[in-house]
N, C-alpha and C positions, 0 to 999 in steps of 0.2 A: 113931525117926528116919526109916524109911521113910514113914510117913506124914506126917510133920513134911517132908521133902522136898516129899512128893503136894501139902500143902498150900502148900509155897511157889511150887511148881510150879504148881499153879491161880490163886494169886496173880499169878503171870509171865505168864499167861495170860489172868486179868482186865483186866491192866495194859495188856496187847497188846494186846488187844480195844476196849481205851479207848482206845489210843492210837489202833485203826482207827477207830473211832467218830468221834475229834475231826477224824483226817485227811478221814476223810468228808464231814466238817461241813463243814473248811475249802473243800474240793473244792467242797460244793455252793454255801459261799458267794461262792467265787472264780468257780463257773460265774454266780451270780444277777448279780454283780458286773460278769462279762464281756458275760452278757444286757442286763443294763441299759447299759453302755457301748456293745455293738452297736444296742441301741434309740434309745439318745440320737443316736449317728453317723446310724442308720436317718431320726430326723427332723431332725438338723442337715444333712444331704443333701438331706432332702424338703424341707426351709426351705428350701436355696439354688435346690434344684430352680424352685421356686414363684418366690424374688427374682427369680431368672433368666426364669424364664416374664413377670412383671410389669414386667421392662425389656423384654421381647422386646414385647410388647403396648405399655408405654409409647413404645417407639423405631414402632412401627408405627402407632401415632397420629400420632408427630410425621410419619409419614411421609406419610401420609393426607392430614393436617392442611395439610404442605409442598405435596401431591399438591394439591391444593385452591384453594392459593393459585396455582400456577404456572397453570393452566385457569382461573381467575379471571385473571391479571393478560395472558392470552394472549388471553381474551374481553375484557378493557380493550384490549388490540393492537388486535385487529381492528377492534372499534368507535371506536379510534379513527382508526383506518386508512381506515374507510369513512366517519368526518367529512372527514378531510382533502383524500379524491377526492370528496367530496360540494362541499365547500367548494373545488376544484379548478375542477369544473363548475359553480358558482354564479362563480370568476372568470373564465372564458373565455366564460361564456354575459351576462357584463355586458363583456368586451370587444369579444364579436362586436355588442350593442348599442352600444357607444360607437365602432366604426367606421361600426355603421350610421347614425347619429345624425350622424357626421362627414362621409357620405359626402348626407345627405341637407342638411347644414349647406353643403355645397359646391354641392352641387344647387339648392341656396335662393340660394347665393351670385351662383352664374353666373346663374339669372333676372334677380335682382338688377342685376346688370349688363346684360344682355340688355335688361331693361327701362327701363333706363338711357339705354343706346347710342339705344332706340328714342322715349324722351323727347325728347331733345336732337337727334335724327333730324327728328322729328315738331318739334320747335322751330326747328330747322335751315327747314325745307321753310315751317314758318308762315312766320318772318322771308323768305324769298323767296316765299311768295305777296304778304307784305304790302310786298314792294319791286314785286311785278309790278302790286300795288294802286296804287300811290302812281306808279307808272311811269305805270300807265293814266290813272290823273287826269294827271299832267303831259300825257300825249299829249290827254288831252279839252280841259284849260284850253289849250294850246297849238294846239287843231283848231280850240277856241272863238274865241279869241282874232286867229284868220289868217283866220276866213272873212268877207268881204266889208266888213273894220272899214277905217277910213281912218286911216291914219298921216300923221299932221304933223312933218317933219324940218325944222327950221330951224339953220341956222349954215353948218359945211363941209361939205367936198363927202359923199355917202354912195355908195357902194356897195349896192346891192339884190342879192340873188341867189337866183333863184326854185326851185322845186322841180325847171324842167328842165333847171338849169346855166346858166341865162343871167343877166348883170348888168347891171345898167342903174345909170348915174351921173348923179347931181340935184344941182341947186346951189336950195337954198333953197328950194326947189318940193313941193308937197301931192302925196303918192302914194297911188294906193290899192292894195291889192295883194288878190290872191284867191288862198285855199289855199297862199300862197306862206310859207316862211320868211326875215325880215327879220334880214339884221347890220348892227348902226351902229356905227359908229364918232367919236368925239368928237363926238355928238351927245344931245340930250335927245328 
């Protein structure tokens, strides 16, 4: 019986030992278990890590991108800023020629006139030369005409009145007169 114990007793003790063994087992498969759960975590962190790095880069493109456009549409400002004052001074520099232009149109104008006034001036002065012309023939026919010619007055009586205020009165009679001027009256 004593060894009939010893042997159940190393049976109780195989059984134990099996049982360490399985525990063991289980121990290591729980640690591989927990190893491979912290490795999975290990790279389902490193994924987000990485997402997160490729929005950070992606958002810095657009930022770039954005940066890009704003220095592009600011170099559109300017240049178009410098047509505008460009186009500025192409209108004041055809204004300042359209006063000039007005001021040379008024300049032209008063000649214009000037040369005008000086026409009709000069036409003026003709038309009395050519009365002093037509005056001087009268005075020539009329100087012609008194010197030394015989005037015949027949009918009523005449009146004569000579150049030195004197009058002399004829009834029907041949007069001769010299340098004198002759008025008749109801006479031929």
């Amino acid at each position: 019986f004593r060894g009939l114990g010893n042997y159940f007793r190393g049976l109780g003790h195989y059984f134990r030992g099996l049982g360490h063994y399985f525990r063991g087992l289980g121990y290591y498969f729980r640690g591989l278990c927990l190893f491979s759960w912290n490795l999975g975590l290990f790279f389902r962190g490193h994924g987000h890590f990485f997402r997160g790095l490729g929005h950070f880069f992606r958002g810095l493109g657009h930022f770039l991108r954005g940066l890009g456009y704003y220095f592009r549409g600011l170099s559109n400002y300017f240049r178009g800023l410098g047509h505008y004052f460009r186009g500025l001074g192409h209108f004041f520099r055809g204004l300042g020629y359209y006063f000039r232009g007005l001021g040379y149109y008024f300049r032209g104008l008063g000649h214009y006139f000037r040369g005008l006034g000086n026409y009709f001036r000069g036409l003026g002065h003709y038309f009395r030369g050519l009365g002093h012309f037509f005056r001087g023939l009268g005075y020539y026919f009329r100087g012609l005409g008194s010197s030394g010619a015989s005037v015949t007055i027949s009918g009523a009586s005449v009146r004569l009145v000579t150049s030195s205020g004197a009058s002399v009165t004829t009834s029907g009679a041949s007069v001769t007169t010299s340098g004198a001027s002759v008025t008749t009256s109801g006479a031929s």
